[in-house]
C-alpha positions as CSV (number, residue, x, y, z in Angstrom):
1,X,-7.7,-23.4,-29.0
2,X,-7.7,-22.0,-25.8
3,X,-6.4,-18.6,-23.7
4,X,-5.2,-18.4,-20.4
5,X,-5.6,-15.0,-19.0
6,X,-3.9,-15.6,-15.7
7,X,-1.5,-18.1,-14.7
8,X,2.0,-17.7,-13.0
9,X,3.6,-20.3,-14.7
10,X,7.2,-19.3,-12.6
11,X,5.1,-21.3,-9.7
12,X,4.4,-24.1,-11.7
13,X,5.2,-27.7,-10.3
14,X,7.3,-28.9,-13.2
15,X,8.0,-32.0,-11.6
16,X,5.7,-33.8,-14.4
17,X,8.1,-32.5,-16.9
18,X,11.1,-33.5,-15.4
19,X,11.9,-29.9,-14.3
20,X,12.2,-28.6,-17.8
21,X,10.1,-25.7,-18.4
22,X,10.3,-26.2,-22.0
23,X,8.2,-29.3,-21.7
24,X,5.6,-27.7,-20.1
25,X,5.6,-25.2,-22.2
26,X,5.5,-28.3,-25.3
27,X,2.7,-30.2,-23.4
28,X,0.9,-26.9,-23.0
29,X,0.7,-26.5,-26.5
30,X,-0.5,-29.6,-27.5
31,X,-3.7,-29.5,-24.8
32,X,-4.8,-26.5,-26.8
33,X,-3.7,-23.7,-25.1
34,X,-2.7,-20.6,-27.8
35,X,-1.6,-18.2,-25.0
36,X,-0.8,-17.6,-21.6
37,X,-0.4,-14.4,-19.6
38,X,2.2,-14.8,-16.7
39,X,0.9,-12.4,-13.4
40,X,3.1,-10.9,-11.6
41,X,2.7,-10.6,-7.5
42,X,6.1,-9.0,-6.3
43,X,9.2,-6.9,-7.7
44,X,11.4,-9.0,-6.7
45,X,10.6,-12.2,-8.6
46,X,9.9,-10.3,-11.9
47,X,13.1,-10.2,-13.5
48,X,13.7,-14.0,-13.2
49,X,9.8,-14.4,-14.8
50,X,10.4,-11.6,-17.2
51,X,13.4,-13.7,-18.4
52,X,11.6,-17.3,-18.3
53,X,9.1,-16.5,-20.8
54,X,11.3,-14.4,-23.2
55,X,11.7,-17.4,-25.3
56,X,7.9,-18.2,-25.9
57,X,5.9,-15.1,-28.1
58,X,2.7,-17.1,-27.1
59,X,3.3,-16.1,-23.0
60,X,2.8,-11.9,-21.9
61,X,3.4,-10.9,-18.5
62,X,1.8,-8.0,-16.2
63,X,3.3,-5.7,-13.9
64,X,2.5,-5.6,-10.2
65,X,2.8,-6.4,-6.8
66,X,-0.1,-8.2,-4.9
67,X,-2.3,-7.2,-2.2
68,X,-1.1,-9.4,0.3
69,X,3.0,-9.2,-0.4
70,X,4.1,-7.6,2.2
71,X,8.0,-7.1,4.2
72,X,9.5,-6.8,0.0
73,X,10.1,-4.0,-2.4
74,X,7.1,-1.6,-2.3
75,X,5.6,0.1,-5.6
76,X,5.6,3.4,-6.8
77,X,4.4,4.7,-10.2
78,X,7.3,5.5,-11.8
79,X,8.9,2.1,-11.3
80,X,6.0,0.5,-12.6
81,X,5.6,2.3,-15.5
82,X,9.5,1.8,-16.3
83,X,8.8,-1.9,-15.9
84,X,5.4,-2.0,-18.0
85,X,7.4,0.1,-21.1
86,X,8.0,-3.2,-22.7
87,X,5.6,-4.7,-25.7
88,X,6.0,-8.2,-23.9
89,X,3.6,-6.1,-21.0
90,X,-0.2,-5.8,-21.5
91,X,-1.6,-5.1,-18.4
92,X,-0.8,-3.7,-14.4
93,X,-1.3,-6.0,-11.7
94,X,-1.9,-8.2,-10.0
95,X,-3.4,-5.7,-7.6
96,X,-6.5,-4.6,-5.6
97,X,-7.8,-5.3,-1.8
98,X,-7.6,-8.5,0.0
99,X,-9.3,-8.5,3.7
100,X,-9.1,-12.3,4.3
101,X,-5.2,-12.7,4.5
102,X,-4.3,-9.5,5.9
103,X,-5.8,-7.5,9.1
104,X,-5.5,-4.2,10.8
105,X,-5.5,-1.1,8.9
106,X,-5.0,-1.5,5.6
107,X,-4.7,1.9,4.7
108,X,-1.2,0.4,3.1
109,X,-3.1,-2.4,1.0
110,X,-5.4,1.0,-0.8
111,X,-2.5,2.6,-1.4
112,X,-1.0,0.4,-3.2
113,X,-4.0,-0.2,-5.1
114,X,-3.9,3.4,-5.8
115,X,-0.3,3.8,-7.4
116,X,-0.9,0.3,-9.2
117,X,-4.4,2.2,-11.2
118,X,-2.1,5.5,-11.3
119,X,0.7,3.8,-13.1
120,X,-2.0,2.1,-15.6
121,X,-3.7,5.3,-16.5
122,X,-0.2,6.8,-17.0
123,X,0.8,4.0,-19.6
124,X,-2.5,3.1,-20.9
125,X,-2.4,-0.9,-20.1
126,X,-5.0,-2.4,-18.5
127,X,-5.8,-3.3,-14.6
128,X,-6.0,-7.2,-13.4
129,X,-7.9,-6.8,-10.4
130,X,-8.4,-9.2,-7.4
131,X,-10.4,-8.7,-4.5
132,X,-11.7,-10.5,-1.5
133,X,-13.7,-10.3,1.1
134,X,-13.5,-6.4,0.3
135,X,-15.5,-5.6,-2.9
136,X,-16.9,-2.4,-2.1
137,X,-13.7,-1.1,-1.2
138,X,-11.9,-2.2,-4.5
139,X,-15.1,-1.1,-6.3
140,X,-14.7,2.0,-4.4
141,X,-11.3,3.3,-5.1
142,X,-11.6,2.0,-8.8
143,X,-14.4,5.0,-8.8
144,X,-12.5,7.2,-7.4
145,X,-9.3,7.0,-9.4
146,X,-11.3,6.8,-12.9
147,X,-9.9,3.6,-13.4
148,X,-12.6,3.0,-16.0
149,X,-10.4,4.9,-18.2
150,X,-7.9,1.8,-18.8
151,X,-10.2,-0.8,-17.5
152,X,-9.4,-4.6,-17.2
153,X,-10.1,-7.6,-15.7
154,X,-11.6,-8.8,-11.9
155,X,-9.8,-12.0,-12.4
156,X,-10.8,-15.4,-10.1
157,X,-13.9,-13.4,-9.9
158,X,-15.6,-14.9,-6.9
159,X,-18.6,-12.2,-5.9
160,X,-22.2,-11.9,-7.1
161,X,-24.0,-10.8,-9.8
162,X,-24.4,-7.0,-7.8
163,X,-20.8,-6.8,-8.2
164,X,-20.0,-8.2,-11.7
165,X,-22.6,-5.8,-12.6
166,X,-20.6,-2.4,-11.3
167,X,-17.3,-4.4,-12.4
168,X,-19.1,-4.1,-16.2
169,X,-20.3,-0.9,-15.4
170,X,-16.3,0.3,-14.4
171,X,-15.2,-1.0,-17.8
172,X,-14.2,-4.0,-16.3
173,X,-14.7,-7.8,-17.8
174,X,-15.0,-11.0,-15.8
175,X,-12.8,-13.8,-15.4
176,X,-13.8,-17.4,-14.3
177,X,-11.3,-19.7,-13.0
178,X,-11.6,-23.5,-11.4
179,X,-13.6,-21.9,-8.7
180,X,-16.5,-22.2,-11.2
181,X,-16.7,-25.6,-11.2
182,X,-16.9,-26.4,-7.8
183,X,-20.1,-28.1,-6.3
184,X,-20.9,-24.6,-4.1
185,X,-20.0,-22.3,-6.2
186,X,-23.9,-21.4,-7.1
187,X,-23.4,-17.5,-6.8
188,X,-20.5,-17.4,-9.4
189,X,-22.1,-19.8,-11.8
190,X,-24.7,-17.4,-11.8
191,X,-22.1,-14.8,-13.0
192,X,-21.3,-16.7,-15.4
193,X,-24.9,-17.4,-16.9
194,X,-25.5,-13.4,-17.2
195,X,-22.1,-12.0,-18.1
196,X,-22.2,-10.7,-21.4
197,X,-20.6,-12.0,-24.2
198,X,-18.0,-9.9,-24.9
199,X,-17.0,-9.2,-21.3
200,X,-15.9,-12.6,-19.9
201,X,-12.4,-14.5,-19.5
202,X,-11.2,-18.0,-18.8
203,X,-8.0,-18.8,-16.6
204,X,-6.6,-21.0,-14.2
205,X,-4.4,-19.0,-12.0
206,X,-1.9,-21.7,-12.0
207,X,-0.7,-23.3,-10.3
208,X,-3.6,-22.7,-7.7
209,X,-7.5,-23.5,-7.7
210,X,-7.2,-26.4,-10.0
211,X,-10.9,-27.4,-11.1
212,X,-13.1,-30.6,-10.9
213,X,-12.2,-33.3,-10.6
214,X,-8.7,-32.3,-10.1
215,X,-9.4,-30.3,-7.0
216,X,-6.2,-30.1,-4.3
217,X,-3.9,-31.1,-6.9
218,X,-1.6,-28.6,-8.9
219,X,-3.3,-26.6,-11.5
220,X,-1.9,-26.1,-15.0
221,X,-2.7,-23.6,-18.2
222,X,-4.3,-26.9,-19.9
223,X,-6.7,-27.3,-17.4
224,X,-8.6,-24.2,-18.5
225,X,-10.2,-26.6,-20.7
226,X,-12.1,-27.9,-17.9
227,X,-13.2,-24.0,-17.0
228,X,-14.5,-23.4,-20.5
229,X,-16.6,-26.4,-19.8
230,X,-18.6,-25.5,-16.9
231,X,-18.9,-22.0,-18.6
232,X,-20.2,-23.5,-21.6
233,X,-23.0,-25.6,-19.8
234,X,-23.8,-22.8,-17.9
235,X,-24.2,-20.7,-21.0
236,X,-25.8,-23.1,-22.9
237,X,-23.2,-23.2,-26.4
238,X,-20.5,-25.4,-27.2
239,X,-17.3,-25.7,-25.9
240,X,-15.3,-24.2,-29.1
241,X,-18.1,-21.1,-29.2
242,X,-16.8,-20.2,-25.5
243,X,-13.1,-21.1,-26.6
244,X,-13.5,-18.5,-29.9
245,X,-15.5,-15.8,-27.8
246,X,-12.8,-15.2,-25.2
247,X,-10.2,-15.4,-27.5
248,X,-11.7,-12.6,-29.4
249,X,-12.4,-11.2,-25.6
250,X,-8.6,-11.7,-24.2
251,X,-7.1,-10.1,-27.6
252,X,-9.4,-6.9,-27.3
253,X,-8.5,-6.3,-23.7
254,X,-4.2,-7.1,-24.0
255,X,-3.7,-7.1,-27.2
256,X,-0.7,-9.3,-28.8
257,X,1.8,-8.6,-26.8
């Protein structure tokens, strides 16, 4: 059995299941996967998500608006903290520092990032983190709130070893995605080989970055099969050793909400 730790299966193309989310949700099931946690990027959608998996006590949900939402409903701590005082909530985010989409000062972007590790140290959930093209920044401001004090997750972690390393370090784990499988993705798989065992995730972040040989397609939570793959070659183990150890790894860091 697998985990998903990051999917936003409200952005799913459920074309393939004649629109019904419930199929998914069947065919999901019967690939393998045990549980999926729903990420959320804005305010605004999070209701309607909040409602879609309130049917389905395998699926938990995070808080959070991303880095690059921008022109919508801006965070503070106190409305995240409102939102996140439900059991069906384990962690804050998505949130963090993104310097490829957006330009110009950004001041607004580590803000944001700011209240987001506020509101998790006020409620004591964990942080899912992303970051590109700006990892000494997010590893920056991560120090200088103390966000080692709730942790979390750098999810779709794309960096070096360097910055997995201060990640760990910051009481944060690592979480591979498709992005591990691709034919260039050298520096990551490296990651992967040295991570250790009890600090490393699998997901999919569905329906985006689907994996080889399904790459430019749309991604789905069952696909995170083909993630604990690579990740078990890299590692050298079996499949099911990788499937059990972030199991074990997913429940520690959300719990079973």
């Amino acid at each position: 059995m697998f985990i998903d730790s990051h999917a936003h299966l409200d952005r799913l193309d459920l074309k393939p299941f004649g629109g019904d989310f419930s199929r998914f949700m069947e065919e999901a099931g019967a690939e393998g996967v045990e549980r999926m946690l729903c990420v959320s990027i804005n305010l605004e959608a999070y209701p309607a998500m909040r409602a879609l998996i309130e049917p389905y006590s395998n699926v938990s949900v995070s808080v959070g608006v991303h880095p690059n939402e921008t022109g919508k409903e801006e965070p503070d701590v106190d409305c995240l903290a409102e939102l996140a005082d439900d059991e069906r909530v384990v962690a804050i985010g998505e949130t963090g520092l993104d310097y490829f989409r957006s330009e110009g000062d950004l001041t607004w972007q580590h803000e944001r990032f700011r209240t987001h590790i506020r509101a998790a140290k006020r409620i004591g959930k964990p942080l899912i983190v992303h970051t590109r093209e700006s990892r000494a920044d997010t590893l920056r401001i991560l120090e200088e709130e103390g966000a080692g004090e709730v942790g979390g997750v750098f999810h779709c972690f794309t960096e070096d070893w360097d910055t997995a390393r201060r990640a760990l370090d910051l009481n944060f784990s690592i979480s591979f995605s498709g992005i591990v499988t691709f034919r260039t993705a050298e520096t990551i798989q490296d990651v992967a080989r040295k991570v250790p065992d009890e600090r490393y995730l699998l997901e999919t972040d569905s329906p985006y970055l689907a994996p080889v040989p399904l790459r430019g397609k749309p991604n789905y939570p069952f696909h995170v099969r083909r993630v604990a793959g690579m990740v078990a070659e890299l590692r050298g183990v079996p499949v099911a050793a990788v499937a059990e150890r972030t199991m074990r790894n997913y429940y520690a860091l959300f719990g079973n909400g």
